[in-house]
C-alpha positions as CSV (number, residue, x, y, z in Angstrom):
1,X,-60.2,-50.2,45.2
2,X,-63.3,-51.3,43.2
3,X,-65.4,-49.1,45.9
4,X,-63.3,-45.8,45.5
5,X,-64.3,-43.6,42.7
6,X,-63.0,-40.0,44.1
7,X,-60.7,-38.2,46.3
8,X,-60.5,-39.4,49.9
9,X,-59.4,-39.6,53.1
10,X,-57.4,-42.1,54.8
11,X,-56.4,-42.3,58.5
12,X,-54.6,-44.9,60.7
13,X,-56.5,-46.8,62.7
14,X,-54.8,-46.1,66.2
15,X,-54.8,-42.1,65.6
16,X,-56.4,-39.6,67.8
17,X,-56.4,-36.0,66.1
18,X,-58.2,-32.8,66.0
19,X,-57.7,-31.2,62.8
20,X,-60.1,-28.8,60.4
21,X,-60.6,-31.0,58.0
22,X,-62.1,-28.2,55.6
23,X,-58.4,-25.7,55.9
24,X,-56.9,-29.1,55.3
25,X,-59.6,-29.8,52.4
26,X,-59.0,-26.4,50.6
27,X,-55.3,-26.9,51.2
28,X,-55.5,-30.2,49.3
29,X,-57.8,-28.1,46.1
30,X,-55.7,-25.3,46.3
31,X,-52.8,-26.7,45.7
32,X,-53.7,-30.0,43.6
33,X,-51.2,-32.5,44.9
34,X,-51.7,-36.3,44.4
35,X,-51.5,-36.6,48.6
36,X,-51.5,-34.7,50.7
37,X,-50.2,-35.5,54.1
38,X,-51.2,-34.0,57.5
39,X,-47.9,-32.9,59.4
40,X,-46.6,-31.5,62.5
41,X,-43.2,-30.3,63.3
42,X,-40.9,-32.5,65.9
43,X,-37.9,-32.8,67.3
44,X,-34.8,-33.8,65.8
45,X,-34.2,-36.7,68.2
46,X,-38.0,-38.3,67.4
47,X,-37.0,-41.8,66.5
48,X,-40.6,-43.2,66.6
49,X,-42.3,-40.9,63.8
50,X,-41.8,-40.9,59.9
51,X,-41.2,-38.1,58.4
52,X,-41.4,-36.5,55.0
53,X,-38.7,-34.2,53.5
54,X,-40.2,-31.5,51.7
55,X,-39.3,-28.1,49.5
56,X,-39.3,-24.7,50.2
57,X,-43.4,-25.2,48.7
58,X,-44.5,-27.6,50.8
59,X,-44.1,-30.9,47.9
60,X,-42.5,-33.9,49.0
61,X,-39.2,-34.9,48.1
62,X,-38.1,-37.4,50.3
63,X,-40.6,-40.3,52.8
64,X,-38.1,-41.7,55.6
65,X,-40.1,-44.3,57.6
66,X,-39.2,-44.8,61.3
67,X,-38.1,-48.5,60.2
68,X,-35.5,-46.4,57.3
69,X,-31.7,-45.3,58.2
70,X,-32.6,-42.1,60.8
71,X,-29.7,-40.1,59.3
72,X,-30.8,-36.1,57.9
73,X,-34.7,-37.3,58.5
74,X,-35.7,-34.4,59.1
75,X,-38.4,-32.7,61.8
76,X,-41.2,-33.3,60.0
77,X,-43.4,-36.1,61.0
78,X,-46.4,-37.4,58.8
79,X,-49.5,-37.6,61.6
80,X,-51.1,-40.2,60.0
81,X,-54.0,-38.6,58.1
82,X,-53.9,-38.0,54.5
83,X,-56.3,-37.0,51.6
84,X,-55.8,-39.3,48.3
85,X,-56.5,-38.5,44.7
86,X,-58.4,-42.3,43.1
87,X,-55.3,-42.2,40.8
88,X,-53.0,-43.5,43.5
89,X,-54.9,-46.5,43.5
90,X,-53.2,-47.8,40.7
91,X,-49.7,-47.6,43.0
92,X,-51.5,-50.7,45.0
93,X,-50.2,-53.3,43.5
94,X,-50.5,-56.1,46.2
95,X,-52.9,-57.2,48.7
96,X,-50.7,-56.3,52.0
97,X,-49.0,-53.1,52.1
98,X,-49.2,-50.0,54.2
99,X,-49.4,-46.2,53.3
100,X,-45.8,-45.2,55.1
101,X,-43.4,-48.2,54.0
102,X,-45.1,-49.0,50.7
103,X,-47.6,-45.9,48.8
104,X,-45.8,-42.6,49.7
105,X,-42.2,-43.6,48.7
106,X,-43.4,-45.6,45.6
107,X,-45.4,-42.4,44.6
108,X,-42.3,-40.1,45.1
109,X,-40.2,-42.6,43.2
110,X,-43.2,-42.8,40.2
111,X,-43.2,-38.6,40.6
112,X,-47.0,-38.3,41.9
113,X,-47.2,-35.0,44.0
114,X,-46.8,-35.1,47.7
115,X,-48.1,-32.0,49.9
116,X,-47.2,-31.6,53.3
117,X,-50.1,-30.0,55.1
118,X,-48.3,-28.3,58.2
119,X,-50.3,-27.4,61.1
120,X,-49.7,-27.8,65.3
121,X,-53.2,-29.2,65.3
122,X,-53.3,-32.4,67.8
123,X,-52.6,-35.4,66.2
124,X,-51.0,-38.7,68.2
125,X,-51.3,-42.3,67.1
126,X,-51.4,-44.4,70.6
127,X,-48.7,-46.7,69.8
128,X,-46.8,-46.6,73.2
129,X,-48.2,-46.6,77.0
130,X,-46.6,-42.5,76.6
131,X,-48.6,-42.2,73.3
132,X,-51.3,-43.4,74.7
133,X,-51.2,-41.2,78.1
134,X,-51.1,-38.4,75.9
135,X,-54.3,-39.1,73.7
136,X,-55.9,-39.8,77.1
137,X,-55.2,-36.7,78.5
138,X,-56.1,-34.3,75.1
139,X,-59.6,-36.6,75.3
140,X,-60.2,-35.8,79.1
141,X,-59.7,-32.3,77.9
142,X,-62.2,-32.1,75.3
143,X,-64.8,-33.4,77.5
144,X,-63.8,-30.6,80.2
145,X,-63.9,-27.9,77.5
């Protein structure tokens, strides 16, 4: 916290992606949320992603972890990227938490602003031998291309 003194990004650790960061960066200004949260559309089966509920703007209404009761999720999934207003900061209120289970809901429930960023742009986390086939494969493509 004591070395964070603007807006920034945050990304999981086991996430492969390829996403504009500058569209997603003028998204963020545009529209002046407190997070915004890279998203891609999935199916309504997907039991392994969280997702975020969101209005007919884009804002957040609702954070249902993959861990949370499945029921109306929606299709939705956050991808694991995000860009943070310094004011959400003050939302970390413990040593050990994460973003998904801990942050986003707690800054719905507090009424900070959540943005969903919505783009098909490639973004998997490599939690499962599948998951990690697939970030395999998108890397052997870049190097090809």
């Amino acid at each position: 916290r004591k070395y964070i003194d603007g807006t920034f990004i945050y990304m999981n650790g086991d996430q492969i992606c390829n996403v504009d960061l500058r569209k997603m960066i003028s998204f963020h200004i545009k529209h002046a949320p407190d997070i915004t949260l890279f998203a891609n559309s999935i199916s309504p089966d997907n039991t392994t992603s969280d997702t975020i509920q969101t209005d007919e703007r884009g804002r957040g209404t609702r954070f249902v972890s993959k861990w949370d009761d499945r029921a109306n999720a929606g299709t939705l999934a956050n991808k694991g990227l995000c860009i943070i207003e310094p004011k959400i900061l003050n939302l970390m209120d413990k040593e050990v938490f994460n973003f998904e289970n801990y942050i986003y809901p707690k800054a719905l429930q507090q009424g900070y602003t959540l943005m969903a960023y919505q783009t098909e742009e490639f973004s998997e986390d490599m939690g499962t031998p599948e998951r990690l086939k697939k970030c395999e494969e998108f890397l052997r493509q870049c190097a090809l291309s």
